[in-house]
SEMI-171949 format. One record per residue: residue in three letters; y, x negated, z of N, C-alpha, C in turn. Coordinates in steps of 0.05 Angstrom, whole numbers, padded with zeros to 5 digits, always signed. Atoms other than C-alpha are relative to their C-alpha. Example, Ala and Ser with C-alpha at 12.3 -4.5 7.8 and 13.67 -1.06 7.14 Angstrom:
BEGIN
ALA-00024-00018+00000-00090-00246+00156+00024-00018+00000
SER-00024+00016-00001-00021-00273+00143+00022+00015+00014
END
This chain:
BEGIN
UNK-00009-00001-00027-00639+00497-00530+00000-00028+00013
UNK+00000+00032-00015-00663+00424-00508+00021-00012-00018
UNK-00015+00024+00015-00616+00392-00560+00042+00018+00010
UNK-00015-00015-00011-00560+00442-00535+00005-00016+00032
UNK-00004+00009-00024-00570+00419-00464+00007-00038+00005
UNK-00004+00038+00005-00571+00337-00485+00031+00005-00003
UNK-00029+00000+00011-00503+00350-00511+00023+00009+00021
UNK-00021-00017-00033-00478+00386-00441+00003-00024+00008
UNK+00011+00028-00015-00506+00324-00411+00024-00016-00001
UNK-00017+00019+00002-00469+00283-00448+00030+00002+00001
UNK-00031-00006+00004-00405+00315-00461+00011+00007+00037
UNK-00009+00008-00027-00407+00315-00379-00002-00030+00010
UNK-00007+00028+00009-00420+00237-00376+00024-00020-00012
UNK-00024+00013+00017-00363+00225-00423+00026+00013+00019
UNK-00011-00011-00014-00320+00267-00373+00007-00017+00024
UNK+00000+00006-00020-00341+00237-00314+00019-00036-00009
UNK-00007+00031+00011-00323+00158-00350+00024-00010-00005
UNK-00032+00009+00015-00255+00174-00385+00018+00019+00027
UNK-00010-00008-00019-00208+00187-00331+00022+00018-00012
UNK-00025-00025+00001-00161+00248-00334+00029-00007+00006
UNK-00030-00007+00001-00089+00244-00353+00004+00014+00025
UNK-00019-00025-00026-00049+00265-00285+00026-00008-00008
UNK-00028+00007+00002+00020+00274-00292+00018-00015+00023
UNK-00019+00018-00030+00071+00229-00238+00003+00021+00023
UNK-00004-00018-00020+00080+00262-00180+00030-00023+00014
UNK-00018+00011-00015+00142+00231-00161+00018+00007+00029
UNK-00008-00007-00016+00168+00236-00086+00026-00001+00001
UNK-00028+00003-00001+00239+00268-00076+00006-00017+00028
UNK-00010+00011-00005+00284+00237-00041+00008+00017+00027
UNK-00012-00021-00020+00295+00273+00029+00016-00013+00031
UNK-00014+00020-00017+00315+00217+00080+00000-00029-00014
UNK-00003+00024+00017+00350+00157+00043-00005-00026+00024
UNK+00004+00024-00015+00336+00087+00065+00017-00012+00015
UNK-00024+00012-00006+00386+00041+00094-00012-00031+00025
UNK+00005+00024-00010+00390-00022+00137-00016+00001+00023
UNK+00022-00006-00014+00326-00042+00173-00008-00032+00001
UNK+00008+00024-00015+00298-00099+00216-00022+00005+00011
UNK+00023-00012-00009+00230-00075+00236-00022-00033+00011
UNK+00018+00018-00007+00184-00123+00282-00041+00012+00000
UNK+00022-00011+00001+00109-00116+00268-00022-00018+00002
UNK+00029+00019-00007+00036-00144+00280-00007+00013-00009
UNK+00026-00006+00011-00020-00151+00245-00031-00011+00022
UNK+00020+00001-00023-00086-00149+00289-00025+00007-00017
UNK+00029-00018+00003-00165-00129+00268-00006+00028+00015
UNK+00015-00025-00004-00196-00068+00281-00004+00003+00037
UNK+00007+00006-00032-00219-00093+00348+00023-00008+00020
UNK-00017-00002-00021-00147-00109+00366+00007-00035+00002
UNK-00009+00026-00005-00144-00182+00358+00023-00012-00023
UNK-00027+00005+00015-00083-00206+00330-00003-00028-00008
UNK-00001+00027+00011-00076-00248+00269+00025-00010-00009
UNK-00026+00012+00008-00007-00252+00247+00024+00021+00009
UNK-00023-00025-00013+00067-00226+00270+00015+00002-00037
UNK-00003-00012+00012+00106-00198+00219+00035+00008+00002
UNK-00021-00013-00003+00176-00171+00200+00009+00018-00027
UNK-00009-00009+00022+00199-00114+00153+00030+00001+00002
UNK-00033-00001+00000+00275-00132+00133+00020+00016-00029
UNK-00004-00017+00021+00307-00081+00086+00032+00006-00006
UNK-00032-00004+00009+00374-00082+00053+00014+00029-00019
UNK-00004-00021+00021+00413-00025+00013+00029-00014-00023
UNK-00024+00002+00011+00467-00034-00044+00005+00024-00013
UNK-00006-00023+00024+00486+00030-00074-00018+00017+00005
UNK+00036-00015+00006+00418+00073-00090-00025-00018+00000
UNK+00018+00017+00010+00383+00009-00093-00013-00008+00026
UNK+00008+00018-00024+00344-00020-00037-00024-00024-00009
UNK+00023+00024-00001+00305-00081-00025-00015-00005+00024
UNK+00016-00002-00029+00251-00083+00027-00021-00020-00001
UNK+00018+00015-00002+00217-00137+00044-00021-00012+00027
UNK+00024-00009-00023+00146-00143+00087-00011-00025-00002
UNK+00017+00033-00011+00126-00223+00115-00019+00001+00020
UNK+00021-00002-00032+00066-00228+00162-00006-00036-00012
UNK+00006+00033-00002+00058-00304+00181-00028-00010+00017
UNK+00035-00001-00020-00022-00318+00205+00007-00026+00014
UNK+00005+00024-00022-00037-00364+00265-00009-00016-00019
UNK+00017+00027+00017-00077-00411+00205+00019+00001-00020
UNK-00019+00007+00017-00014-00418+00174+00011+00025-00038
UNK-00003-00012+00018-00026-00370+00118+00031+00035-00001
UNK-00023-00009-00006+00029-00322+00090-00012+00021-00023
UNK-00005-00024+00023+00038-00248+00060+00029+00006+00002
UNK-00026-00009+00002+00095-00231+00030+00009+00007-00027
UNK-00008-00025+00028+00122-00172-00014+00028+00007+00003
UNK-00030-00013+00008+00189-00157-00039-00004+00023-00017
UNK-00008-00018+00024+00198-00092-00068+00034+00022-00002
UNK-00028-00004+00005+00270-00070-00104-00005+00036-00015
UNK+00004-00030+00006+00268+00012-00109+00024+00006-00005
UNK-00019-00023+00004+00316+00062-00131+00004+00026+00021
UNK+00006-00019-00012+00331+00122-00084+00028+00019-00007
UNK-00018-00023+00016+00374+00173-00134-00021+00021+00001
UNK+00020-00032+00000+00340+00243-00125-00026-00009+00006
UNK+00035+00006-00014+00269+00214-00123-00002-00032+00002
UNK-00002+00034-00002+00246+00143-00111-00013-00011-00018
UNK+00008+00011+00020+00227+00094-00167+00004-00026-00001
UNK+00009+00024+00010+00194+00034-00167+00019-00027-00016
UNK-00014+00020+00023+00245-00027-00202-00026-00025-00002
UNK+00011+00031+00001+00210-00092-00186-00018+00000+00024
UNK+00021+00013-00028+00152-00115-00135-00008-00030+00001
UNK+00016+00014-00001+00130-00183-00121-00017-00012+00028
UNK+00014+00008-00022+00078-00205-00079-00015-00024+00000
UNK+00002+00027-00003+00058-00271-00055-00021+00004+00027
UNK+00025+00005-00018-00016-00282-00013-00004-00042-00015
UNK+00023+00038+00002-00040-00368+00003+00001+00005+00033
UNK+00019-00002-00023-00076-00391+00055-00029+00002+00005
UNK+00021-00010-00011-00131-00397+00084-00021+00025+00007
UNK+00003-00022-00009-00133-00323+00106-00018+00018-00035
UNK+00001-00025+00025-00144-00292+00031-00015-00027-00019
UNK+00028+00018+00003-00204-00314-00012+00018-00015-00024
UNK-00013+00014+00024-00153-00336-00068+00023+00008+00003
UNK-00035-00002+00001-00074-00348-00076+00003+00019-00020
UNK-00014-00024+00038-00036-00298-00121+00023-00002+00007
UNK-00018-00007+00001+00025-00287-00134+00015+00014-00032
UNK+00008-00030+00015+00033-00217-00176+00038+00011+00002
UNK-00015-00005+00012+00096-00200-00210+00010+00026-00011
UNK+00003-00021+00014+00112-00127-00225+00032+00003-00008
UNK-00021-00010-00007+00168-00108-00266+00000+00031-00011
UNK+00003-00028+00010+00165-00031-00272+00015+00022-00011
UNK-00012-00016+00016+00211-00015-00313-00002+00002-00028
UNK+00010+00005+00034+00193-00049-00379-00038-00005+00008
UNK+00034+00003+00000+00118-00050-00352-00011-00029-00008
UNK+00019+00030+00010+00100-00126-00349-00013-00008+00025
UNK+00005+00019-00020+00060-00158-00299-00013-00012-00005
UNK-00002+00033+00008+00056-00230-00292-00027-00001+00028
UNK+00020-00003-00023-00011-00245-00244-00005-00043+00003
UNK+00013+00017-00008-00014-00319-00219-00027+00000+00031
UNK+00015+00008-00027-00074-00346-00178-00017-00014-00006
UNK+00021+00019-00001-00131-00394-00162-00029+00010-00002
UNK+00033-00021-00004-00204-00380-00181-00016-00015+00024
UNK+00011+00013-00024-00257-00404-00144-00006-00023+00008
UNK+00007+00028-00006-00259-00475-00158+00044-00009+00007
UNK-00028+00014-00006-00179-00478-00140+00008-00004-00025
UNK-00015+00001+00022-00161-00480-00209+00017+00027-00006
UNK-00022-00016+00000-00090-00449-00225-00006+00025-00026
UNK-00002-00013+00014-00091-00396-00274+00017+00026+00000
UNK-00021-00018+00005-00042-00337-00300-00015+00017-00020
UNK+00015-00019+00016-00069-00268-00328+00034+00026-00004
UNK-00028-00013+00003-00005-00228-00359-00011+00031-00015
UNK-00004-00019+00019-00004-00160-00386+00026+00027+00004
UNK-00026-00027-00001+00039-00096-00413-00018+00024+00001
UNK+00015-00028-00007+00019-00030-00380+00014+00022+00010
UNK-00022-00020+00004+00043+00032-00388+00005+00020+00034
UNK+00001+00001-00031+00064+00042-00309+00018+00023-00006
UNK-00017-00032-00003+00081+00116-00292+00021-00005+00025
UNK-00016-00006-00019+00142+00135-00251-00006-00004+00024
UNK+00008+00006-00031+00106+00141-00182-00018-00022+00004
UNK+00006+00033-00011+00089+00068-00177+00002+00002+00028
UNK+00000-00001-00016+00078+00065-00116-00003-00038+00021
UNK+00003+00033-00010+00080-00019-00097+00010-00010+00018
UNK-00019+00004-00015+00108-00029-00036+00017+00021+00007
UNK-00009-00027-00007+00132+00042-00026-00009+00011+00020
UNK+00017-00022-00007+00074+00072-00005+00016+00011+00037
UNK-00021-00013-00027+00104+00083+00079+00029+00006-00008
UNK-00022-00021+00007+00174+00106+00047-00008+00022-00006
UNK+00008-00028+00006+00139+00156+00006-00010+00017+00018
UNK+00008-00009-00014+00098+00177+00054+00016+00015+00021
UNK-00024-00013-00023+00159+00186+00106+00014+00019-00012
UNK-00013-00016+00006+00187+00227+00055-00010+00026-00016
UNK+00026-00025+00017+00136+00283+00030-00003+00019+00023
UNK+00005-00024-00010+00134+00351+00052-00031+00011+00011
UNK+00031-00005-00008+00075+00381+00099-00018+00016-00020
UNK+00002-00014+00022+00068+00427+00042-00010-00007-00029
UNK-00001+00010+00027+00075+00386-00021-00003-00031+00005
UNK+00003+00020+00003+00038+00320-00008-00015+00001-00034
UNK+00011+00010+00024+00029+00282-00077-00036-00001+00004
UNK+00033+00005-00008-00049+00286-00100-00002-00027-00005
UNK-00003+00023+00005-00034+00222-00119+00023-00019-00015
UNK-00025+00019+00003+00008+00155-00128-00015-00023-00023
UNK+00022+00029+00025-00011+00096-00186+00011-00009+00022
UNK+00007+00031-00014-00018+00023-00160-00013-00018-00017
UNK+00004+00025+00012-00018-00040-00196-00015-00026+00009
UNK+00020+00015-00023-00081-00077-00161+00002-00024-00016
UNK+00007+00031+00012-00092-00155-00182-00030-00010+00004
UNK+00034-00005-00010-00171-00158-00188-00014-00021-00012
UNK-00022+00002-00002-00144-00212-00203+00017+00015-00027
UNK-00022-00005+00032-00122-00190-00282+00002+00037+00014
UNK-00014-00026-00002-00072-00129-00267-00013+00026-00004
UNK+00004-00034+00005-00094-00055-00266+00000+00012+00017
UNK-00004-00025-00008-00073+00007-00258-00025+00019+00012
UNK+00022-00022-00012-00110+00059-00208+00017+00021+00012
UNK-00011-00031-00013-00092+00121-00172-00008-00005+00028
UNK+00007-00011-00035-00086+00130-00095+00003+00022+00001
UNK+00002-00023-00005-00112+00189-00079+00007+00004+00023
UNK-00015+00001-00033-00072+00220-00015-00014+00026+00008
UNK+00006-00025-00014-00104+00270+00035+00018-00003+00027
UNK-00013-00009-00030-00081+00295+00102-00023+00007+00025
UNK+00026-00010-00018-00135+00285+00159+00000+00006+00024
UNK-00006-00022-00028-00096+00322+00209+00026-00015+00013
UNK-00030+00017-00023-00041+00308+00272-00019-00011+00018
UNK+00007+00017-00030-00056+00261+00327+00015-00005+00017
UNK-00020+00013-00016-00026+00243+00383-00003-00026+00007
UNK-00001+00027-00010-00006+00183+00411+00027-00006+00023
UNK-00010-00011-00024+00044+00167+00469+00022-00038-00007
UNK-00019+00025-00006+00109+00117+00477+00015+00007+00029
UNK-00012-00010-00030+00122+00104+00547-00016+00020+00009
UNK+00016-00031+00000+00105+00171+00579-00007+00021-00005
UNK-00006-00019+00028+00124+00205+00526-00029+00013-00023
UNK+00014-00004+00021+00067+00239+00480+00010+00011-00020
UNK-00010-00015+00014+00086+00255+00416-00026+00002-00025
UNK+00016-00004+00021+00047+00263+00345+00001+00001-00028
UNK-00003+00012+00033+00038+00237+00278-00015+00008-00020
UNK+00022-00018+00026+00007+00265+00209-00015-00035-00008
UNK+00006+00020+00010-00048+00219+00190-00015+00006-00027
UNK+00017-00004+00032-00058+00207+00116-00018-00028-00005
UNK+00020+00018+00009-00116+00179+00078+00009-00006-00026
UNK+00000+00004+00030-00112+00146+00012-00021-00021-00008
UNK+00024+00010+00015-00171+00131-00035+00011-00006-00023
UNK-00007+00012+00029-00169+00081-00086-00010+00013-00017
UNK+00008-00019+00026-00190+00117-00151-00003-00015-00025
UNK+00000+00020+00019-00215+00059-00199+00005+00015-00035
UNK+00001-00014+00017-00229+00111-00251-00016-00014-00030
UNK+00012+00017+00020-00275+00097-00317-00029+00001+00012
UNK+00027+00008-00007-00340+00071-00316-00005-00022+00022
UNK+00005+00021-00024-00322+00014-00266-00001+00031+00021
UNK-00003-00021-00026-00302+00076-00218-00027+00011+00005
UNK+00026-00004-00006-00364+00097-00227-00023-00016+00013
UNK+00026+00015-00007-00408+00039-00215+00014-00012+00027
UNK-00014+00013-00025-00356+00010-00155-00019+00010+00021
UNK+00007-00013-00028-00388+00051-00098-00033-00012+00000
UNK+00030+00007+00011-00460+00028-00134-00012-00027+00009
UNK+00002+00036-00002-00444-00048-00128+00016-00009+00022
UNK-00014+00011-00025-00415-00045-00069+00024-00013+00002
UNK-00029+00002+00006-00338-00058-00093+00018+00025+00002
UNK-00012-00014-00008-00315+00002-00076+00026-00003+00022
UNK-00025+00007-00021-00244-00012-00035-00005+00022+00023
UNK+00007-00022-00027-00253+00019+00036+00033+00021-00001
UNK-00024-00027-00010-00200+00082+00052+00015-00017+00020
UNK-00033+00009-00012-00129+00065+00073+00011+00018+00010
UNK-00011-00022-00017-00100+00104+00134+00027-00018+00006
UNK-00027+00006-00004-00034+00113+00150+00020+00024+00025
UNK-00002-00025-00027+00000+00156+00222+00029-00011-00010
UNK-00035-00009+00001+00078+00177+00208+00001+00024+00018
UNK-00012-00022-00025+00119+00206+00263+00022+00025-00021
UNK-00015-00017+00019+00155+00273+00226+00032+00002+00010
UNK-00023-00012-00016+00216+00307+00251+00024-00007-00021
UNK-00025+00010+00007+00288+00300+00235+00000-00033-00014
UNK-00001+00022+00014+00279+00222+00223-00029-00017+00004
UNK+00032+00003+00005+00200+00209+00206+00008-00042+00008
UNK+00003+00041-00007+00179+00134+00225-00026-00003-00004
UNK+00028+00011+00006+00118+00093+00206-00003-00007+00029
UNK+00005+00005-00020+00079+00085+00266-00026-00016+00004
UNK+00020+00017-00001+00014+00051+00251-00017+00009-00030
UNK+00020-00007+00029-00034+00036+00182-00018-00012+00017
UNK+00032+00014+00002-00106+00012+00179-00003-00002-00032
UNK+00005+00009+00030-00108-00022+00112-00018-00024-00011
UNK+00008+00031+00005-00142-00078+00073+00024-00018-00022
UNK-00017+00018+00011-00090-00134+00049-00008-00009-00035
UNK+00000-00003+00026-00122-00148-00015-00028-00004-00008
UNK+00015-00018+00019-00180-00141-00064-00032-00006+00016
UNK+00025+00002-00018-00254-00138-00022+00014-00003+00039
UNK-00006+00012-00028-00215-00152+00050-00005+00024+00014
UNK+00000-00021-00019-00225-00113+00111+00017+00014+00008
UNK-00014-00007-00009-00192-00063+00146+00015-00018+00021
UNK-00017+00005-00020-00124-00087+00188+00018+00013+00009
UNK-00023-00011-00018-00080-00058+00232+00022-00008+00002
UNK-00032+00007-00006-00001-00060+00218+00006+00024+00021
UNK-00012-00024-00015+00036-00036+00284+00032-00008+00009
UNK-00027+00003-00012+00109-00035+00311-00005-00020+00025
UNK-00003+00002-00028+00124-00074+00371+00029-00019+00009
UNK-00035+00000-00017+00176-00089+00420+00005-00023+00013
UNK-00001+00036-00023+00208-00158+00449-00012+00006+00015
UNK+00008-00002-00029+00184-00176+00504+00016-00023+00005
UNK-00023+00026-00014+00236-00229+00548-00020-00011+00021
UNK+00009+00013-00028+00218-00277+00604+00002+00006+00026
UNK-00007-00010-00036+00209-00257+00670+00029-00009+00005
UNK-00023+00012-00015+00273-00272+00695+00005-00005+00038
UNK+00011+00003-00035+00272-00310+00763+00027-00001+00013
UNK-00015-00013-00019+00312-00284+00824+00026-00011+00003
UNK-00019+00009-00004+00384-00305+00832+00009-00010+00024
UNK+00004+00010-00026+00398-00356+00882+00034+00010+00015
UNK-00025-00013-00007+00446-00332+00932+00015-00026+00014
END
């Protein structure tokens, strides 16, 4: 019986370590993309604003290209291009993303191409020396790199994905799972208007024996929220995310010119 129960033990140990095959959950396609000029800020938690921002998004065909720049007051720069497909469901082509500056504890610039599965990972360690970490990985369908607010705008209240992969840079490339929940509706108000957004969560999911010890050693990536307006034509309306690998939560939000007073006309 004791040598019976060692063997439960373990054969649950070896469970918990080797992460479980999930199959793609790929999101259909239910409102296609098209041409987009989106103004946005990035701010802290508390509301203090560190960089402005613009998502500019092109279409050719089924193809789109969407690309997301936030420029920091200390000069530093994010900026992601990603080139998707949107035939029946959406699929991942190409991502690249580009972090320097001041703002982020090391430069990268992270290469995905996901169709033949290569990514290319430049960046600086900690003494500022350049270095490049390359590999081939077998990247499932629902890549999610720069998607993640399309998909999201396009998933049924019914049939949210249990999860999306993600190609993290830590810095050498790997694959994890975002896990997606649903932690209810909220409201929120434009003008005098109240209306109300589904807000999802997504947990990184290192998986393995790092997944295991992450939460232990205090590397655990904090939870990534995300509020979408639904209806007829769903809209991103505000995340709380962290930019890249240990960083804090920030706040991407929409916002609206503002012009100069304009002074009185002389008569």
């Amino acid at each position: 019986m004791r040598g019976r129960k060692c063997a439960a033990i373990l054969l649950a140990a070896v469970a918990v370590l080797v992460p479980a095959h999930v199959r793609a959950e790929q999101v259909p396609v239910r409102h296609a993309e098209g041409l987009v000029h989106g103004f946005l800020v990035l701010r802290t938690t508390d509301g203090v604003l560190l960089a402005n921002g613009d998502l500019i998004q092109t279409t050719r065909g089924d193809r789109v290209t969407a690309r997301l720049i936030f420029r920091f007051k200390d000069g530093s720069i994010h900026d992601e291009t990603a080139v998707y497909s949107q035939r029946r469901v959406f699929r991942l082509i190409s991502d690249r993303l580009v972090q320097k500056g001041p703002t982020f504890r090391r430069a990268i610039d992270m290469t995905i191409d996901a169709i033949k599965g290569d990514v290319v990972v430049h960046y600086s360690d900690d003494d500022g020396e350049q270095k490049t970490e390359s590999d081939h990985l077998d990247l499932p369908p629902d890549l999610a790199n720069g998607l993640i607010l399309t998909l999201l705008k396009n998933v049924r209240a019914g049939a949210v994905p249990k999860s999306l992969a993600f190609v993290a840079a830590t810095p050498k490339p790997r694959l994890v799972k975002l896990e997606v929940g649903v932690a209810g509706r909220e409201r929120f108000s434009t003008g005098s208007m109240t209306r109300t957004a589904t807000h999802y969560i997504l947990k990184v999911d290192i998986g393995g024996l790092s997944g295991v010890l992450a939460p232990l050693l205090g590397k655990q990536p904090p939870d990534s929220h995300v509020w979408i307006l639904g209806g007829d034509a769903p809209a991103f309306v505000r995340s709380e995310q962290p930019l890249f690998l240990g960083g804090p939560l920030w706040r991407i939000e929409l916002v609206s010119p503002a012009w100069p007073r304009a002074q009185p006309a002389k008569r």
